[in-house]
C-alpha positions in Angstrom: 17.2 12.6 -167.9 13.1 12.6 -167.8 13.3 14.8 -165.3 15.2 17.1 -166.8 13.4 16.7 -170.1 9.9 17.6 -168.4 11.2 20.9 -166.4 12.5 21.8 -169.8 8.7 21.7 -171.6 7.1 23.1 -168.8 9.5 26.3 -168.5 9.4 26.4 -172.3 5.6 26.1 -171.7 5.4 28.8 -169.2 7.7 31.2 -171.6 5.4 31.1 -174.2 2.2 31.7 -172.0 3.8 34.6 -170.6 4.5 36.2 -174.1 0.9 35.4 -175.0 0.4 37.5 -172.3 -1.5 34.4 -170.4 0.4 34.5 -167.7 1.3 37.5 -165.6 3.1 35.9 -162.7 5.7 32.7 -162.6 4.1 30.0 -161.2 7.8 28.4 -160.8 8.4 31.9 -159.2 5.4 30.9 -156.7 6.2 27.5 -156.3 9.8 28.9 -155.5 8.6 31.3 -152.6 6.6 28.6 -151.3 9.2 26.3 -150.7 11.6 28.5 -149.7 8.9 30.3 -147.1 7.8 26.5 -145.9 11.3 25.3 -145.2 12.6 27.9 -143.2 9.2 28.3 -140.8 9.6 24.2 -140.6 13.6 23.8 -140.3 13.3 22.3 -137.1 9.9 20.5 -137.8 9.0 16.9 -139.1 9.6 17.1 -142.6 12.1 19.7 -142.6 14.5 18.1 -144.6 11.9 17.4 -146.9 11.3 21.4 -147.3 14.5 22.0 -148.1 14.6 19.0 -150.6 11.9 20.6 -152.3 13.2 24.0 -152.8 16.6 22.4 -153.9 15.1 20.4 -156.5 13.3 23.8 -157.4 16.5 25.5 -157.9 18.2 22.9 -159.1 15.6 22.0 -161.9 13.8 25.5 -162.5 16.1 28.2 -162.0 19.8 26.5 -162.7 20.5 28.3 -159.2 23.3 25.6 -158.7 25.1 27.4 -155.6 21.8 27.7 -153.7 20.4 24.2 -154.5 24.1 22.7 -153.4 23.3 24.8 -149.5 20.0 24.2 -149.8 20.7 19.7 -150.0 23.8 20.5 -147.4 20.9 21.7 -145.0 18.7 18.6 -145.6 21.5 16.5 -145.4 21.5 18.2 -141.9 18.1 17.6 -140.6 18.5 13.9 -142.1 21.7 12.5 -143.3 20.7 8.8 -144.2 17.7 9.5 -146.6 18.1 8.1 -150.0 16.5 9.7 -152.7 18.1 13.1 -150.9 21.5 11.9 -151.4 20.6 10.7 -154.8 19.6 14.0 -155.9 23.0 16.2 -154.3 25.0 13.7 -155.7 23.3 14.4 -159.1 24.2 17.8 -158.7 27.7 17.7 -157.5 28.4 15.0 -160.9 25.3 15.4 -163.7 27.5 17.1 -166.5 24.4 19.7 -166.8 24.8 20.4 -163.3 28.0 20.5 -161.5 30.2 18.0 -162.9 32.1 17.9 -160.3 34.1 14.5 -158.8 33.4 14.7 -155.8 30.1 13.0 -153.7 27.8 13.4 -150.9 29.9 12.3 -148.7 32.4 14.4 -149.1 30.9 17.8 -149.4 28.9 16.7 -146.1 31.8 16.2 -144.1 33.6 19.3 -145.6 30.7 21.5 -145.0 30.5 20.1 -141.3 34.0 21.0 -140.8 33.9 24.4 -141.5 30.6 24.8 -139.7 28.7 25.4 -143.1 25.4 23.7 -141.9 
């Protein structure tokens, strides 16, 4: 809930610079690219997973972009299926009422997704 309480000042924050006219570009919109652009060029890297964490979390938290957050955690998952705080955070997507709310977990969507060939 703190989490969700602080993305929710700053993009408040950010709306009002930007009708200030303080702020010409997004810097979620930045943040965004960067992510995006760091975990496709590393996919296959050290860290990988971690890249796609981040831009999850990004869309996730920043842009309510539910559908790509949930593919961008099933590619994590992917490059490492055991870590913690990754499977923490899908499964807070797939069942946080402001999220998903879905009844379903990790688990599940995992093996689902690896059965259709998804990831």
């Amino acid at each position: 809930e703190e989490i969700k309480d602080y993305a929710w000042r700053a993009k408040l924050q950010e709306q009002r610079r930007r009708e200030s006219g303080r702020l010409a570009n997004s810097a979620y919109d930045i943040a965004s690219t960067a992510f995006y652009l760091q975990a496709v060029s590393n996919e296959g890297a050290r860290g990988g997973s971690e890249n796609w964490h981040n831009y999850a979390i990004c869309q996730m938290l920043v842009h309510h972009d539910l559908p790509c957050a949930r593919m961008c955690l099933l590619r994590a998952l992917k490059l490492n299926p055991h870590n913690k705080t990754l499977i923490s955070n899908f499964n807070a997507l797939l069942q946080d009422e402001d999220y998903l709310g879905l009844s379903t977990t990790v688990q599940k969507e995992y093996g689902q997704a690896l059965s259709t060939n998804f990831v």
